[in-house]
C-alpha positions as CSV (number, residue, x, y, z in Angstrom):
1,X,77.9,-23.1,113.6
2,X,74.5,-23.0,115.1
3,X,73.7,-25.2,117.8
4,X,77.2,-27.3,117.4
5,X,78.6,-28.8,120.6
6,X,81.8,-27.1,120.8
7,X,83.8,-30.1,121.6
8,X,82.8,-31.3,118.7
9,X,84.5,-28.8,116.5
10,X,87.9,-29.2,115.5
11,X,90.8,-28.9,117.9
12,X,93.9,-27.4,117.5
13,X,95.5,-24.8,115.3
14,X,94.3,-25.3,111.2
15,X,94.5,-22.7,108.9
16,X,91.4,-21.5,107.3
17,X,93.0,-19.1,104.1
18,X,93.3,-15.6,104.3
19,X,96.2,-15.9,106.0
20,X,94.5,-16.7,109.1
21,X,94.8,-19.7,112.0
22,X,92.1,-21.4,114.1
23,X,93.3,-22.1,117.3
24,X,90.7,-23.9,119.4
25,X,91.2,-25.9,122.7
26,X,89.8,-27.8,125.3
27,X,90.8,-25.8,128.5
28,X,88.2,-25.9,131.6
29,X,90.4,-25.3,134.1
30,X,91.9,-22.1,132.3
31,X,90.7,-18.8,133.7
32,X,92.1,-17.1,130.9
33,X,93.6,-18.6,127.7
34,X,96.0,-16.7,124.9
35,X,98.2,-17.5,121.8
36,X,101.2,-16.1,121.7
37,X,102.7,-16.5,118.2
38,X,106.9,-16.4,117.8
39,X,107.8,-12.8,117.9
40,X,105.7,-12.7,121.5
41,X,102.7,-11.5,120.0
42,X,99.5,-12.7,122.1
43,X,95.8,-12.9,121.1
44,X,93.2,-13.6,123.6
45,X,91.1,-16.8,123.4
46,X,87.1,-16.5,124.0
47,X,85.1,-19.3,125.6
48,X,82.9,-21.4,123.4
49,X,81.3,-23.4,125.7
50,X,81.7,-26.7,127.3
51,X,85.2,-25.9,128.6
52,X,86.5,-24.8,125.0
53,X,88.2,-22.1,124.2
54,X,88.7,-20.5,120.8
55,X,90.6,-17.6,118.3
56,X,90.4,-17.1,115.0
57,X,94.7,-15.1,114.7
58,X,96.4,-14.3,111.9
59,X,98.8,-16.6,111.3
60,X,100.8,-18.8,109.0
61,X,101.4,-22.6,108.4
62,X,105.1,-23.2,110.0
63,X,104.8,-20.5,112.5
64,X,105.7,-21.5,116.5
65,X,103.1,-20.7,118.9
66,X,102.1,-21.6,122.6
67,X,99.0,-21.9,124.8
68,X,99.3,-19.3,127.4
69,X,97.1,-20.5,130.1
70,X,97.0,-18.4,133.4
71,X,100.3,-16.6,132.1
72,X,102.1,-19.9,131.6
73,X,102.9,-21.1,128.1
74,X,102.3,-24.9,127.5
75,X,102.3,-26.9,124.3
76,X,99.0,-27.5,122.1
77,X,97.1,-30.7,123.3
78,X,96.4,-31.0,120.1
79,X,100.0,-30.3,118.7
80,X,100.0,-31.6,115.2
81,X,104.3,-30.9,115.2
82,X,106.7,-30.2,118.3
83,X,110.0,-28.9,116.4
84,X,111.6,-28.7,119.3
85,X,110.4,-31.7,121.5
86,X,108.1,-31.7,124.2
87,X,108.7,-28.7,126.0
88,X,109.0,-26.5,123.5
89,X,106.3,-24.5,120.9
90,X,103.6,-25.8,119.1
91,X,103.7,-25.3,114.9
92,X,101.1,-24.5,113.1
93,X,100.7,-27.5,110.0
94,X,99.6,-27.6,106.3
95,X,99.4,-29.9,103.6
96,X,98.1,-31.8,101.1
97,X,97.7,-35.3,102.1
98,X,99.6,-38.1,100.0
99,X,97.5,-39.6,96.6
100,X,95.8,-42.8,98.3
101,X,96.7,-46.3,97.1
102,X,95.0,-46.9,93.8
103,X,94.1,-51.0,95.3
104,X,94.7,-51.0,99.3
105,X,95.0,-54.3,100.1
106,X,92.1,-56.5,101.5
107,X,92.7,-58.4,104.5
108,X,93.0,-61.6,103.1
109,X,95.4,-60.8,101.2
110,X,97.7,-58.4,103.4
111,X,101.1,-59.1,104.8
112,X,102.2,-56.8,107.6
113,X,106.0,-55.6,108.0
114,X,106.6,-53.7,111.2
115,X,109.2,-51.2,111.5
116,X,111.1,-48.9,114.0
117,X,111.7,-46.2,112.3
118,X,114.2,-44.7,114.2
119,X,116.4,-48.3,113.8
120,X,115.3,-49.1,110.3
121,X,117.9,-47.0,108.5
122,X,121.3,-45.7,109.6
123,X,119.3,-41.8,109.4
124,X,116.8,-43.3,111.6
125,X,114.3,-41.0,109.7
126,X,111.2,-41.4,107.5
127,X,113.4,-40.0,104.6
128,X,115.9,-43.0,105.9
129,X,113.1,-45.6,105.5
130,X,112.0,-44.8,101.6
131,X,114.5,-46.7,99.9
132,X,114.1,-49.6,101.4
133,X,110.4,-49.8,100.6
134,X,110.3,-51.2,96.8
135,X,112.2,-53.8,98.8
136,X,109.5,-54.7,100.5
137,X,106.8,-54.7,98.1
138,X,108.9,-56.8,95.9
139,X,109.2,-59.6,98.9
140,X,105.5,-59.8,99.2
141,X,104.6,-57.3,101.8
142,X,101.2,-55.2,101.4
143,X,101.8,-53.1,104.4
144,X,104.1,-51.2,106.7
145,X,103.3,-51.4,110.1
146,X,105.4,-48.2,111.9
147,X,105.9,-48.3,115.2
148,X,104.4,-44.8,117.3
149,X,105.3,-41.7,115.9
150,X,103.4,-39.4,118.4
151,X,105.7,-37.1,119.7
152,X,107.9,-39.2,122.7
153,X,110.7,-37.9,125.3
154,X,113.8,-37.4,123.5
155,X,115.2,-38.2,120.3
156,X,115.2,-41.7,120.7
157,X,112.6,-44.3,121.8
158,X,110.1,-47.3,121.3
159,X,107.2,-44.4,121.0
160,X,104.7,-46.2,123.4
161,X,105.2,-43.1,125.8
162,X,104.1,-40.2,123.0
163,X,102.8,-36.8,124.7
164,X,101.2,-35.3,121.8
165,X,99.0,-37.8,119.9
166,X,98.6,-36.3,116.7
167,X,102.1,-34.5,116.4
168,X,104.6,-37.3,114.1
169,X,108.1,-37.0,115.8
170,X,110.8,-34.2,115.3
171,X,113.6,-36.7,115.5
172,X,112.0,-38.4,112.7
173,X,111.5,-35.5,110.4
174,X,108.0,-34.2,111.4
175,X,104.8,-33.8,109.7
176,X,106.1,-33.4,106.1
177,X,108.9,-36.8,106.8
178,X,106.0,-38.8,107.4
179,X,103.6,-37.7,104.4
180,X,106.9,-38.3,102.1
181,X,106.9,-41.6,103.5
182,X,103.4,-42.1,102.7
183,X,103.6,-40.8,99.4
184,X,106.2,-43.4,98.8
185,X,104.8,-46.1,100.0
186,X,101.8,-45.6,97.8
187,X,104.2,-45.3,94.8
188,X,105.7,-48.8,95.4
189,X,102.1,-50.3,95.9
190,X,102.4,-50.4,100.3
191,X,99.8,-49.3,102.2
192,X,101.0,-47.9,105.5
193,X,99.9,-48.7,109.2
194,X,100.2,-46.7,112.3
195,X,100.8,-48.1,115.6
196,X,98.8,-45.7,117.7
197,X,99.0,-45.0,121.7
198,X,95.5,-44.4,122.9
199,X,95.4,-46.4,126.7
200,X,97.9,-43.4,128.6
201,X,100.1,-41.1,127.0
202,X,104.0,-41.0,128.0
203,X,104.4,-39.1,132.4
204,X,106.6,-36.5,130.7
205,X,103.8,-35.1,129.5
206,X,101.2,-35.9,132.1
207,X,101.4,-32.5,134.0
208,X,101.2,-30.5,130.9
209,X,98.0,-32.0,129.5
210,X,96.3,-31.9,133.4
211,X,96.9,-27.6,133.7
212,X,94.5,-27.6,130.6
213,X,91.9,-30.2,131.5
214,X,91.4,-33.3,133.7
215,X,91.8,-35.8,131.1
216,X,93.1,-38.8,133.2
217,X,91.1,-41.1,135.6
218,X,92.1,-42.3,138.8
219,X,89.0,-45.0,138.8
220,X,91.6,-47.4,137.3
221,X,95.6,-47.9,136.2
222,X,97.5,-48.9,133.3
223,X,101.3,-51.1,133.9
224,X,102.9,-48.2,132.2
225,X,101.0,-44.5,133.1
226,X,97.6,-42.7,134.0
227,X,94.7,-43.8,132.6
228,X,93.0,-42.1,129.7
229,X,89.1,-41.3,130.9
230,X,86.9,-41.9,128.4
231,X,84.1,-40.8,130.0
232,X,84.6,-37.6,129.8
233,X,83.1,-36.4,125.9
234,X,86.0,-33.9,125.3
235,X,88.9,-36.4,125.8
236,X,86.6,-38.8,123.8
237,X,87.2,-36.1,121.0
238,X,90.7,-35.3,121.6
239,X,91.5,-39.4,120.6
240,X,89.0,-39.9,117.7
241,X,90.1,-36.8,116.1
242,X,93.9,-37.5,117.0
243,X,92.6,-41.0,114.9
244,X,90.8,-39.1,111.9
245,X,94.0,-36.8,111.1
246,X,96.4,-39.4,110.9
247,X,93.7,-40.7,108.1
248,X,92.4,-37.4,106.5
249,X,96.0,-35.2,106.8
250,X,98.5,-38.1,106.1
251,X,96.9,-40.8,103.7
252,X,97.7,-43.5,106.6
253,X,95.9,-46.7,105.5
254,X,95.2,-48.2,109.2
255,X,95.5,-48.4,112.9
256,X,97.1,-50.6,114.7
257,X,95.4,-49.9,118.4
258,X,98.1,-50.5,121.5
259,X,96.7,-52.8,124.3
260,X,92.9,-52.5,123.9
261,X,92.7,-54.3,126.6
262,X,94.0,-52.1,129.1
263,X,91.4,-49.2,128.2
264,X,88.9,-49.5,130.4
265,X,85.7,-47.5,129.1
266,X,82.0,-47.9,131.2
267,X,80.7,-46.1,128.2
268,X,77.6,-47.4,126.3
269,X,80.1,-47.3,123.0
270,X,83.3,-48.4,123.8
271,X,85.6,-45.8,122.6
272,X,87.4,-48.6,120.5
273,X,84.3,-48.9,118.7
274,X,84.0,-45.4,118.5
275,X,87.2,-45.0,117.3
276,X,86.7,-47.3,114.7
277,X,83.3,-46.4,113.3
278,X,84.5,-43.1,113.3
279,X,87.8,-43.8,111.0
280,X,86.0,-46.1,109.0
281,X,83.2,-43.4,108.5
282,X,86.5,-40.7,107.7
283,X,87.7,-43.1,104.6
284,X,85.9,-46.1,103.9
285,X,88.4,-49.3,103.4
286,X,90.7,-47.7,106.3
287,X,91.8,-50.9,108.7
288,X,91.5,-50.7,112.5
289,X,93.4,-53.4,114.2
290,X,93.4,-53.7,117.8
291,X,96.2,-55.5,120.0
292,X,94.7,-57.6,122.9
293,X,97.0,-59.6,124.2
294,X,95.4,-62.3,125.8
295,X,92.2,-60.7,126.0
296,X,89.0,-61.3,124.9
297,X,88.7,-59.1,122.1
298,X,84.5,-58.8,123.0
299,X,85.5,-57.2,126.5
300,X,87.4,-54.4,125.0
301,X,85.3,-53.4,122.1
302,X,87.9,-55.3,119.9
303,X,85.6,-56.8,117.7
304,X,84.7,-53.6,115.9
305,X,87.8,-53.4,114.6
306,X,88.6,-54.9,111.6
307,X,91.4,-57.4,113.0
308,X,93.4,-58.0,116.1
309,X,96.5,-59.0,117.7
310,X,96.3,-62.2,120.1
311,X,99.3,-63.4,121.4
312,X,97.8,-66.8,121.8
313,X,99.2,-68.3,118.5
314,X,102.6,-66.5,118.9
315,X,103.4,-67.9,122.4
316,X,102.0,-71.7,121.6
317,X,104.6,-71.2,118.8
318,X,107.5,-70.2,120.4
319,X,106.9,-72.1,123.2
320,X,107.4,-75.1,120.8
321,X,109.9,-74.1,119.6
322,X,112.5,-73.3,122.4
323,X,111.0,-74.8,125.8
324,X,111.1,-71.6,127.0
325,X,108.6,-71.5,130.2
326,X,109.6,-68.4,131.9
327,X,106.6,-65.6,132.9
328,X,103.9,-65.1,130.7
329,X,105.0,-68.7,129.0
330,X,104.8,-70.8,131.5
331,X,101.1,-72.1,130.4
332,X,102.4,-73.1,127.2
333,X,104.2,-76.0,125.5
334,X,101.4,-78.5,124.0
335,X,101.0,-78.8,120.5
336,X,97.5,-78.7,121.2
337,X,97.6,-75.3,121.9
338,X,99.2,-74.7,119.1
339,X,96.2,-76.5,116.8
340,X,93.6,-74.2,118.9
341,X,95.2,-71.6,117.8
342,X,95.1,-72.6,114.0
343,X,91.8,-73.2,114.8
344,X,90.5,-69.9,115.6
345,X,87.7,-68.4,113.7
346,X,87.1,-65.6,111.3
347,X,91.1,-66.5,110.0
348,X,90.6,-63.3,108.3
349,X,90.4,-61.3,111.5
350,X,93.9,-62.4,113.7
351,X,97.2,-61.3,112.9
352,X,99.9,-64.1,113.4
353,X,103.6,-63.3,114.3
354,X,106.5,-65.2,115.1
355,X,108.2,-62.3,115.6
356,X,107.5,-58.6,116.7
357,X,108.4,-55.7,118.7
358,X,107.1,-57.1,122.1
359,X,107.9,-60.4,121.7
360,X,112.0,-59.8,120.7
361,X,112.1,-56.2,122.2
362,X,110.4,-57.0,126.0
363,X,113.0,-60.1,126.4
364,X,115.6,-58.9,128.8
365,X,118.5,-58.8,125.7
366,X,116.0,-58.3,123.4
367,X,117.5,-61.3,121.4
368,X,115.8,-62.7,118.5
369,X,114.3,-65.5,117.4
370,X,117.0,-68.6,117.8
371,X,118.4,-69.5,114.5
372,X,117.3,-73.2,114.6
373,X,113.8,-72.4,115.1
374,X,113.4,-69.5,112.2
375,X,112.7,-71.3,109.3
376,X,109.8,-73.5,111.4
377,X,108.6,-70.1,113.0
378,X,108.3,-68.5,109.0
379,X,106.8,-71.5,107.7
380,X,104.1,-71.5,110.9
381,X,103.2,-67.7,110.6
382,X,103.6,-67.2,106.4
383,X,101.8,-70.3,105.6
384,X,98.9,-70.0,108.1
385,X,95.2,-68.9,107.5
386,X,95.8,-65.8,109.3
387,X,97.3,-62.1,108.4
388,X,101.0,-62.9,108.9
389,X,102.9,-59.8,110.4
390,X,107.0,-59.7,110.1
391,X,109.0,-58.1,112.3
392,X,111.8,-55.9,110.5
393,X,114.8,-57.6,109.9
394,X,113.5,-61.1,110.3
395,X,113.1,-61.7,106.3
396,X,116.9,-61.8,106.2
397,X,118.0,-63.5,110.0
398,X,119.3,-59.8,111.2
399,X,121.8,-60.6,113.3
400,X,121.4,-57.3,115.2
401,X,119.1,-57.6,118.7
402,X,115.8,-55.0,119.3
403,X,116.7,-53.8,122.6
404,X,114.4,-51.3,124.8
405,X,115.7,-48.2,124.6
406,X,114.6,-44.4,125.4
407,X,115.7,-41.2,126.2
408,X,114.1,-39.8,129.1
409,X,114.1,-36.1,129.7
410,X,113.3,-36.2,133.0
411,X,115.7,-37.8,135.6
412,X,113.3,-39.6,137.8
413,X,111.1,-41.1,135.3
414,X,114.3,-42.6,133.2
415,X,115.5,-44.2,136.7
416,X,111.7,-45.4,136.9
417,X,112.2,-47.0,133.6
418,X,115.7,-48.9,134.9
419,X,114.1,-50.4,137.5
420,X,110.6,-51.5,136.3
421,X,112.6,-53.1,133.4
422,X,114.5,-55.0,136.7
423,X,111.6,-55.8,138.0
424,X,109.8,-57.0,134.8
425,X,112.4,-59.8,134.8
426,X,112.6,-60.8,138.3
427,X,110.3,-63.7,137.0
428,X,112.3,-65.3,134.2
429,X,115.1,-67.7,135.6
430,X,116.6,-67.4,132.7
431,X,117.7,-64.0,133.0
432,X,118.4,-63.6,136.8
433,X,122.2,-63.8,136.1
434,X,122.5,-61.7,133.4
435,X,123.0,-57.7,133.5
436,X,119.8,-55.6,131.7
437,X,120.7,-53.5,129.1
438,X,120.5,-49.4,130.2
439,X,117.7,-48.6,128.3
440,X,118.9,-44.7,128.3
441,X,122.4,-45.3,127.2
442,X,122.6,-44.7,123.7
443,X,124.3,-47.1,123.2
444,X,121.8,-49.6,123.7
445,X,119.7,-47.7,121.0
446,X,122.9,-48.5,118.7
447,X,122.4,-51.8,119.3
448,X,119.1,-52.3,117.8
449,X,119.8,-50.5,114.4
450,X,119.7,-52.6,111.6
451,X,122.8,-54.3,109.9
452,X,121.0,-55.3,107.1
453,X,123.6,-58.6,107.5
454,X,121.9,-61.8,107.6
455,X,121.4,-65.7,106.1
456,X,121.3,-66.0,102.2
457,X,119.2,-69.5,103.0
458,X,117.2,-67.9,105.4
459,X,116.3,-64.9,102.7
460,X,115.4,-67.7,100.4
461,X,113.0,-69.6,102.3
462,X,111.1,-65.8,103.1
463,X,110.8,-65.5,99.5
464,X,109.8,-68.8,99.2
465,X,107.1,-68.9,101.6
466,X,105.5,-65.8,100.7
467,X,105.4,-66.5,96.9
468,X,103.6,-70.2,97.6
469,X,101.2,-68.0,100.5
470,X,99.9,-66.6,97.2
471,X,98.9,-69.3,95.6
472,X,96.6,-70.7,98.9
473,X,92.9,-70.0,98.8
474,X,92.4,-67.4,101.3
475,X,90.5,-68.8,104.1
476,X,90.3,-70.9,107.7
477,X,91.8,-73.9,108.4
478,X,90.5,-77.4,107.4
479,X,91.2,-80.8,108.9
480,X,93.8,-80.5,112.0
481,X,95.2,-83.5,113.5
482,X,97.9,-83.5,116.1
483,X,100.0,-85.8,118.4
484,X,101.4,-84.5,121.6
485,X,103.9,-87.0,122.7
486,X,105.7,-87.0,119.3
487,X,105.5,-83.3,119.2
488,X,103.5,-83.1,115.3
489,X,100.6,-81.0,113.7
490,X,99.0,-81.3,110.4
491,X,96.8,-78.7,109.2
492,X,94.6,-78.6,105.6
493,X,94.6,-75.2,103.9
494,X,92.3,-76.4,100.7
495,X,94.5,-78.8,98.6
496,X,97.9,-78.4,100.5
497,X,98.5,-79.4,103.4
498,X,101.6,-78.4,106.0
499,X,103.3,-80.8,108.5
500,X,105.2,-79.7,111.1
501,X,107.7,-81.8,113.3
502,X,108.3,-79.6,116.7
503,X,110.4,-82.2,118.1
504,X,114.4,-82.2,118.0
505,X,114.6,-85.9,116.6
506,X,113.6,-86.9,112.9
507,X,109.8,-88.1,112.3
508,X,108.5,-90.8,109.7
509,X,105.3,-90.0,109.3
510,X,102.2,-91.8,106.7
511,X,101.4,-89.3,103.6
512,X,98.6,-90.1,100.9
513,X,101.0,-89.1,98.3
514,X,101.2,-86.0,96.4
515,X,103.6,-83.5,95.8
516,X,106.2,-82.0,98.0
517,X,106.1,-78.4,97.3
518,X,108.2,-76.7,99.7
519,X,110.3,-77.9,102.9
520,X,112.6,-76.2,105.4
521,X,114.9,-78.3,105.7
522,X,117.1,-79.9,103.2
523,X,117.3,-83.0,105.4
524,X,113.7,-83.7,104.9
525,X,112.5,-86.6,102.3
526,X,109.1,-87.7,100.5
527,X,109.3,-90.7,100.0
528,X,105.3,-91.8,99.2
529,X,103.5,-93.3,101.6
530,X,106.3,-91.8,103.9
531,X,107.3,-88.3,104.8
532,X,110.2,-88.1,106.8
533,X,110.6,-84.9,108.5
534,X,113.9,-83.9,110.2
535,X,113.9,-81.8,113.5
536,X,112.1,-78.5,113.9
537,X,111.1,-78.2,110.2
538,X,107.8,-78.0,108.2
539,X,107.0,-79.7,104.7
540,X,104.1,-78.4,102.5
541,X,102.3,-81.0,100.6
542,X,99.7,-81.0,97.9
543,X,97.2,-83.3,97.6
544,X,97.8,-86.0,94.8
């Protein structure tokens, strides 16, 4: 390998034929360092510089192994499968990545699903997921977006507190569950996204990775663990190639990057844009989309990803359409804000929800969407310049909430997790009476499965919406025009135009004529020069 930085080799345990293993690590705190292969058999690990150590065994692909460092066995780092959870063996992984998509979708043209998989299907499995994904394609969907699948506490759980970043979850089925899902996908025509952790890793698992290496900070916090240190060049590594494998060994299509804006990286290359250049460089066409919150997306290295997540349009949105003004949306409530938010610039580049896993999932009950604000809230986020993203269930009005759930294995961290969700909530009125789910009960998990029961009309409109979405020109918004005291917007997308009433009495309001080619309501007329518009609804025109 000649003058090769070792950290820049490849980390884990991949076979290399013969019937031989490479196990390689990143370990400077180890004074000695050993594989011991099922059976008890150990093999002693030689340093390769910069703190890594390394072993060529023999081995075999679904053989258990640990990391014996100092006489105590620990999990890989770099775990690509953790049969038994996170305190049990590492397994050595194989396989032949799934065919890629023959046309992955461009931006313009995507539409995002996101999914639980553990509450999508009643197996609560990749396997559980597949037939529900011709489904999808059929709808109008481009992409699944699957929550993290990074090995988490338990067999239950949101996965935003995965341990082992490149390991996709025994509960789920593993390595070989997910590449079937993959493969599947493909066959139906979905690309698939994966929502990956990359700001602080689950505190079950905090210890663990420490014995081998310091790979947290204490410089600066996260709200929900130790900080990752980026500037440090092995734990630089240990992400990016966590980020290439789900590419190269699984076929995944994108990355969805979890709060980029609580990474904090002094680096002269942002290990966002690391991340991304580096996925980009592993398979051309891959997308990279970063969630920043409120953010700006230039602080956090967001703009070298291909799109991101800004909650801006989502909370002008629902805002509107409930009054809500509790916590984070108490700034919120003009329709102005709304029309910013329409506004924004590249389109192309922000995902739109009215709906996701945050935004139903972090409320106190984790109640959805009101039912007399859905069909507005579709015809806002389907119809708008931006990539919409659906949150599962939604397409049909699932009647079933998304609570938080997980399944701590450690005592002291799950009663951590009761009262920070307690405390989260101390600042919306509207839930000071009300008792907060358990989040370790299982019971809450059953909860938030799917029922797949839901509202024919609201089914029809999802269909409707997405099939006229197609037949927009792809691009930003036009002319906006917007009055605040009787609560309407108007926004140009080429020839058509929507209308949107926000208010809870009926709206006359002067049209140029044209077509009425879709409307939420029933209630609502055309009526040339008038369209009257009936409470909370939207009307699509086209232009005469």
């Amino acid at each position: 390998m000649g003058g090769e930085d070792p950290v820049k080799r490849p980390l884990g345990a991949r076979p290399v034929g013969g019937g031989q293993v490479q196990f390689r690590a990143w370990a400077p705190r180890a004074r000695q360092l050993a594989v011991r292969l099922d059976g008890g058999r150990e093999q002693e690990m030689r340093e390769a510089g910069g703190g890594v150590w390394e072993a060529r065994v023999e081995a075999r692909p679904g053989q258990d192994y640990w990391l014996v460092l100092d006489g105590r066995p620990l999990p890989d780092p770099c775990s690509r499968w953790q049969p038994d959870g996170l305190r049990g063996p590492s397994r050595v992984v194989d396989g032949t990545p799934p065919r890629p998509l023959e046309r992955p979708p461009a931006l313009e043209e995507l539409v995002i699903y996101e999914l639980h998989v553990g509450t999508f299907s009643p197996q609560g499995t990749f396997a559980g997921a597949i037939p529900h994904l011709r489904g999808l394609a059929e709808l109008g969907v481009g992409a699944i977006e699957l929550m993290p699948v990074a090995e988490f506490p338990g067999r239950r759980g949101w996965g935003y507190d995965g341990v082992y970043l490149s390991a996709a979850q025994s509960s789920y089925g593993g390595p070989e569950g997910l590449r079937e899902l993959v493969q599947a996908a493909h066959e139906v025509g979905l690309a698939v996204i994966l929502d990956v952790v990359y700001n602080h890793v689950g505190a079950s698992g905090v210890a663990a990775l420490e014995a081998f290496g310091p790979y947290f900070t204490d410089a600066h916090e996260t709200p929900w663990g130790r900080a990752i240190d980026y500037q440090c060049a092995a734990v630089r590594e240990w992400v990016c190639q966590s980020a290439e494998q789900w590419i190269a060994g699984f076929g995944i299509d994108g990355l969805r990057l979890d709060a980029i804006h609580a990474i904090a990286d002094p680096s002269e290359e942002h290990i966002v844009a690391e991340l991304a250049r580096r996925v980009h460089a592993a398979r051309p066409g891959t997308l990279v989309i970063g969630e920043t919150g409120m953010a700006d997306p230039d602080d956090h290295g967001g703009w070298a990803c291909d799109a991101v997540w800004d909650d801006r349009f989502h909370h002008a949105l629902r805002v509107l359409l409930t009054g809500e003004r509790d916590g984070y949306y108490r700034p919120f409530g003009r329709v102005g804000q709304l029309a910013d938010a329409f506004a924004r610039r590249p389109a192309r580049r922000f995902v739109a929800y009215g709906q996701n896993h945050d935004q139903v999932g972090n409320r106190a009950l984790g109640d959805r969407m009101p039912p007399p604000a859905r069909p507005l809230a579709a015809f806002c986020t389907l119809l708008s310049p931006f990539v919409p993203l659906l949150f599962m269930g939604e397409e049909y009005g699932e009647t079933a909430p998304f609570q938080f759930f997980c399944d701590h294995i450690d005592p002291e961290i799950a009663q951590a997790t009761r009262e920070g969700r307690r405390q989260e909530f101390a600042g919306f009125e509207s839930f000071g009476s009300q008792e907060l789910p358990d989040p370790q009960d299982p019971a809450t998990f059953a909860r938030s499965r799917l029922t797949r029961r839901g509202d024919g009309a609201v089914a029809a409109l999802y269909r409707e919406l997405l099939a006229r979405r197609r037949e927009i020109d792809p691009g930003g918004a036009g002319e906006i025009a917007f009055d605040e005291d009787r609560r309407w917007l108007r926004v140009r997308r080429g020839r058509l135009e929507l209308v949107m009433n926000f208010s809870q009495r009926e709206l006359d309001l002067a049209c140029d004529g044209g077509e009425l080619r879709l409307s939420t309501s029933p209630a609502s007329r055309h009526t040339p020069p008038v369209l009257r518009l009936a409470p909370l609804s939207g009307a699509l025109l086209e232009a005469a």
